[in-house]
C-alpha positions, 0 to 999 in steps of 0.5 A, a space after each residue: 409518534 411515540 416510537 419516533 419519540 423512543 428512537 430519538 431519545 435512544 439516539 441521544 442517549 447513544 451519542 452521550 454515552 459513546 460519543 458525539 457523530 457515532 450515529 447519523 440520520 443517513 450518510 450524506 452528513 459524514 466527515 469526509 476522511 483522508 485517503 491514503 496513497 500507496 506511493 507511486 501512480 503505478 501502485 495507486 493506479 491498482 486502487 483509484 488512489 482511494 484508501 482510506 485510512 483507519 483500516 487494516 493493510 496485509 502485503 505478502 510475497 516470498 522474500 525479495 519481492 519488494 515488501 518491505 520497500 513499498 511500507 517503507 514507500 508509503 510511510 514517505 507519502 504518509 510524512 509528506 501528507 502529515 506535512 501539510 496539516 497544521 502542527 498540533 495534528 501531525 500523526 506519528 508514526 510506529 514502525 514494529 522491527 520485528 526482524 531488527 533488520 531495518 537500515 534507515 539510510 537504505 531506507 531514505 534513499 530507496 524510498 524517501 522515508 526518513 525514519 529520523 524525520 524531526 517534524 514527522 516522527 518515527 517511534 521505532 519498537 524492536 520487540 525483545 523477546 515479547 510474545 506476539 500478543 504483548 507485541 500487539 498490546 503495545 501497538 494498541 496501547 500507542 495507537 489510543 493515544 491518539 498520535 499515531 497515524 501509521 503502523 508499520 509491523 515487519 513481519 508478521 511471522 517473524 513474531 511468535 505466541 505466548 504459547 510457542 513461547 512457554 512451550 518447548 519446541 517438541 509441543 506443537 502450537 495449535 492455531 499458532 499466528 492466526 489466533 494472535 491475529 484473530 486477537 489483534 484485530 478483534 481488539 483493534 480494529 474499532 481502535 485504528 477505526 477511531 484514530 484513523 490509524 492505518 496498519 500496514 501488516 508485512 506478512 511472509 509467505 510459505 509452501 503448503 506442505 500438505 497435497 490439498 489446495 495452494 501449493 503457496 500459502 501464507 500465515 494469518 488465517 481466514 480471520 485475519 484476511 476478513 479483517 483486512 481491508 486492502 491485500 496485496 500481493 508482491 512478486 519480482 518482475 523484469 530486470 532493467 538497465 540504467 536506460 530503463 530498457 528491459 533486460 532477459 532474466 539471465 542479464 548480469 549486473 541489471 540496474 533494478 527490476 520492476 516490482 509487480 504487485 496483485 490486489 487480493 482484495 480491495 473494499 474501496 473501489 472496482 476490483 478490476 485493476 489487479 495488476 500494478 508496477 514500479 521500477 526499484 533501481 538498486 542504487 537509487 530505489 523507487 524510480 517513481 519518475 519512471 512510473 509516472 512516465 510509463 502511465 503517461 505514455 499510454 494511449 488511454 492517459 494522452 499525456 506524453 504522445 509520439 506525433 513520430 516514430 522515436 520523437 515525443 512531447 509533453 501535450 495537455 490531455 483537457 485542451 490538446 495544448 502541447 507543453 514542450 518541444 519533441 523530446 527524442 527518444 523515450 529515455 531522454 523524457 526522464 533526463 528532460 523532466 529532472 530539467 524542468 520541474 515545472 513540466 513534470 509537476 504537472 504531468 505528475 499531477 495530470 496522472 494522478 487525476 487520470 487515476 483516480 476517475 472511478 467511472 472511465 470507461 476508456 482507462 485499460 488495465 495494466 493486465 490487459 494492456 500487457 496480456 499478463 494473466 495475474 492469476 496465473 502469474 501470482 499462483 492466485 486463485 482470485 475466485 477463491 480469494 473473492 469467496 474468502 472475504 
């Protein structure tokens, strides 16, 4: 009884000192946290649409690869979630140009992120000339406020060390970006735990020029990639024509080309969708219509079916119950759901519901559908990856 005693008076003893909720008695009493979306079903399918939030996100791919757009994707879903929350606990966000490359208009249009959102806020750093350890003391600094709930950092290795900085560029920078981000996460991930900030951390990626290992790699360090909880990997898929149909690489003047992107690790759900798409149209952007028909079209969704060759309708997955007249051909679905809004809310809806059963035996992987060997097709060694982290 005394050892009872003991722990319990510990246990207050804790929660005064640190704070209320820190310690529970089991886990079944915890709050329920928000989760956070990547943007578009043929992205959150990857994921079960089940990240939450507070945790540290590493995107890396060579350049092009759609990096940048998806941040930029997923700050639009950020905004339109802080929307539905009462006023007076509505996050801001912090986007690190470390590249001084953002445009904000191309930026609206290709992913509906509006950096000059009134309601929704964007704090926009552009380092000048900081070291990258003062560049994170600021971010760390914003985020104890307690008003930010979404970093965005391009890029990583666009920052340098303080060492790098002092230094001339004869003498040779010993841990380099991996110390600076072994800093970074050691101070902060208990902070972005605690205000339930996510930080979306754009990394580039680089050839190894030593004969051992990877012949791709990317900057960051082991500890870095521990310290992350959710890693992607971008890389340029197929072009398209205006129609949405596939075109060969050596197509001139496409209308866009799919986005692929390979999951290196996720802590959240079942590592067995590693292959996720959407389609980025050059003068429109992220077609994220597009990506919740090409779900919905599949057998294992039974949303929009094809009763006959070439014809199509719109049926209810739960009762069987068809919610359109056939629509011919698969390129005039998009054209038919801009006309009726209410039909595409609900097919949009129905996907997202699809996507996020954790226990669906019947659900098929994208690389499996496609025959697409991920590992392969991103230069990843997925067994190494999983004995890394």
């Amino acid at each position: 009884m005394s050892d009872n005693k003991n722990l319990q008076e510990i246990l207050k003893g804790i929660e005064k000192s640190y704070g209320k909720g820190i310690t529970t008695v089991g886990v079944g009493d915890r709050p329920k946290k928000s989760y956070f979306s990547l943007g578009t079903p043929g992205f959150d399918f990857c994921t079960y649409n089940s990240i939450p939030e507070g945790v540290f996100i590493e995107v890396q791919g060579p350049e092009q690869s759609g990096k940048t757009t998806w941040a930029c994707l997923a700050a639009s879903s950020f905004i339109r979630n802080e929307k539905k929350k009462p006023v007076d606990e509505r996050r801001k966000i912090l986007f690190v140009d470390a590249e001084g490359t953002a445009d904000p208009d191309w930026i609206l249009t290709s992913t509906g992120y509006n950096m000059n959102d009134v309601d929704i806020q964007t704090i926009y750093l552009t380092p000048l000339g900081q070291s990258a350890e003062q560049i994170f003391d600021m971010v760390i600094d914003l985020v104890k406020t307690g008003e930010v709930g979404l970093v965005v950092f391009d890029s990583l290795v666009a920052i340098a060390p303080q060492q790098v900085n002092e230094e001339s560029m004869e003498k040779k920078d010993m841990g380099g970006l991996a110390s600076v981000l072994k800093y970074f996460v050691t101070k902060g991930t208990g902070v972005f735990n605690r205000y339930k900030t996510t930080f979306i951390g754009i990394n580039g990626t680089t050839m190894n020029l030593t004969p051992y290992g990877n012949p791709e790699t990317s900057p960051g360090g082991t500890y870095w990639k521990r310290a992350c909880s959710l890693r992607l990997k971008f890389k340029r898929g197929e072009f398209f024509d205006e129609d949405g149909n596939t075109l060969k690489g050596s197509a001139e003047s496409p209308a866009g080309h799919v986005i692929e992107m390979a999951v290196l690790k996720t802590k959240f759900c079942r590592w067995d969708r590693k292959l996720g798409r959407c389609h980025l149209n050059y003068t429109k952007g992220i077609d994220i219509l597009q990506d919740t028909i090409e779900l919905a079209c599949r057998s294992d969704f039974d949303i929009i079916r094809e009763p006959s060759k070439g014809w199509f309708v719109v049926v209810d997955p739960d009762t069987g119950e068809a919610l359109t007249d056939k629509i011919h051909g698969i390129n005039n679905i998009a054209p038919f759901f801009k006309e009726h809004v209410d039909i595409w809310k609900k097919v949009y809806d129905k996907v997202y519901e699809k996507l996020s059963i954790k226990d669906d035996p019947n659900i098929v992987s994208f690389e499996k559908m496609l025959g697409v060997n991920v590992s392969e097709a991103f230069n990843v060694d997925f067994v190494k990856e999983g004995e890394e982290q």
